[in-house]
C-alpha positions in Angstrom: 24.3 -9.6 2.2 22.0 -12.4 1.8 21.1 -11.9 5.3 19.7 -8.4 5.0 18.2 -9.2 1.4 15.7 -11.8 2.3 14.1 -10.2 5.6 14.0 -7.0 3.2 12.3 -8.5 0.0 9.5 -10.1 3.1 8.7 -7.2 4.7 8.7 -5.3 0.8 6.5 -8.4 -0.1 4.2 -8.5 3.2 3.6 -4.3 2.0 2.7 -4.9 -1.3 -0.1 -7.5 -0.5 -1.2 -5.4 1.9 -1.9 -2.2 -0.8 -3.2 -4.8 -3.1 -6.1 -5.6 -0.7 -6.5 -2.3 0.5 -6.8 -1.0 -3.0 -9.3 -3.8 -4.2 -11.3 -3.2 -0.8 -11.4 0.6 -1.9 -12.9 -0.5 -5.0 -15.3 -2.8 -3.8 -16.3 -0.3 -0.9 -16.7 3.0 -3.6 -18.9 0.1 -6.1 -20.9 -0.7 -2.8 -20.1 -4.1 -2.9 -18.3 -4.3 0.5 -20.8 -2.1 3.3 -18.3 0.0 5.5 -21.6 -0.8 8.2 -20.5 -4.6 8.5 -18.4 -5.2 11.8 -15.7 -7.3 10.3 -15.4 -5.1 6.9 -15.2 -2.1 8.7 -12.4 -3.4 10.9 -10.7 -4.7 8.2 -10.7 -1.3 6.2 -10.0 0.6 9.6 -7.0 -1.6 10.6 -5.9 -1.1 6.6 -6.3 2.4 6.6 -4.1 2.9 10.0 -1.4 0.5 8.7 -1.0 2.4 5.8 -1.8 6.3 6.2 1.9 6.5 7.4 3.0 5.4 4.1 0.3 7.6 1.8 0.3 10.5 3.8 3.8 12.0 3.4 3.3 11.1 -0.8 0.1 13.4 -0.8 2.1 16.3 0.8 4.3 16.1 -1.5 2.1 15.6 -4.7 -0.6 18.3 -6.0 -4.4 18.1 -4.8 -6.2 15.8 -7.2 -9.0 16.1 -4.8 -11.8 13.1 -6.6 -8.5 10.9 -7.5 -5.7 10.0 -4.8 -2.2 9.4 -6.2 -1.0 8.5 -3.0 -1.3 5.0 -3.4 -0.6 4.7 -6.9 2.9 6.2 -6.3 3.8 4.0 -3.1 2.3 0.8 -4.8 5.1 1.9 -7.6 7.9 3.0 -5.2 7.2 -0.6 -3.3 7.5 -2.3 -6.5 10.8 -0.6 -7.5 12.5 -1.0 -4.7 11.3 -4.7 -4.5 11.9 -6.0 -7.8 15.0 -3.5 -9.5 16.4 -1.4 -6.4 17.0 -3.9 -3.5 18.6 -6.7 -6.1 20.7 -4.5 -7.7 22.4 -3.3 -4.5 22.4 -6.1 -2.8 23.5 -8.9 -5.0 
């Protein structure tokens, strides 16, 4: 079980860092900060955005329109977390 448990917990790792700086570059980017017209930001947020559409778009068919606020990543940030930190242990261990 070990086996399938650490490769598991990476990947569930490698996804949450992933939201965290998509979510702090979303913050930076609404505060203008970050300027979407930079090469190397905008290919970072692109590349971000791409990776992880797949993951927010089937949450925000599935939750109401909040139209100013997205959910979407709120609920898979807590979805990666649970499954990372309570779910995965407790059936693999």
């Amino acid at each position: 079980m070990m086996a399938l448990y650490g490769p598991l917990r990476l990947i569930l790792d490698v996804a949450f860092f992933i939201m965290i700086i998509h979510i702090i570059m979303s913050w930076l980017i609404s505060f203008q900060v970050l300027n979407l017209g930079q090469q190397f930001v905008a290919q970072i947020w692109f590349g971000l955005n791409r990776l992880l559409e797949p993951i927010y778009t089937p949450i925000r068919n599935i939750l109401p329109d909040t139209r100013p606020l997205d959910l979407a990543p709120l609920v898979a940030f807590i979805i990666i977390i649970s499954l990372r930190d309570y779910i995965l242990p407790a059936i693999l261990l």
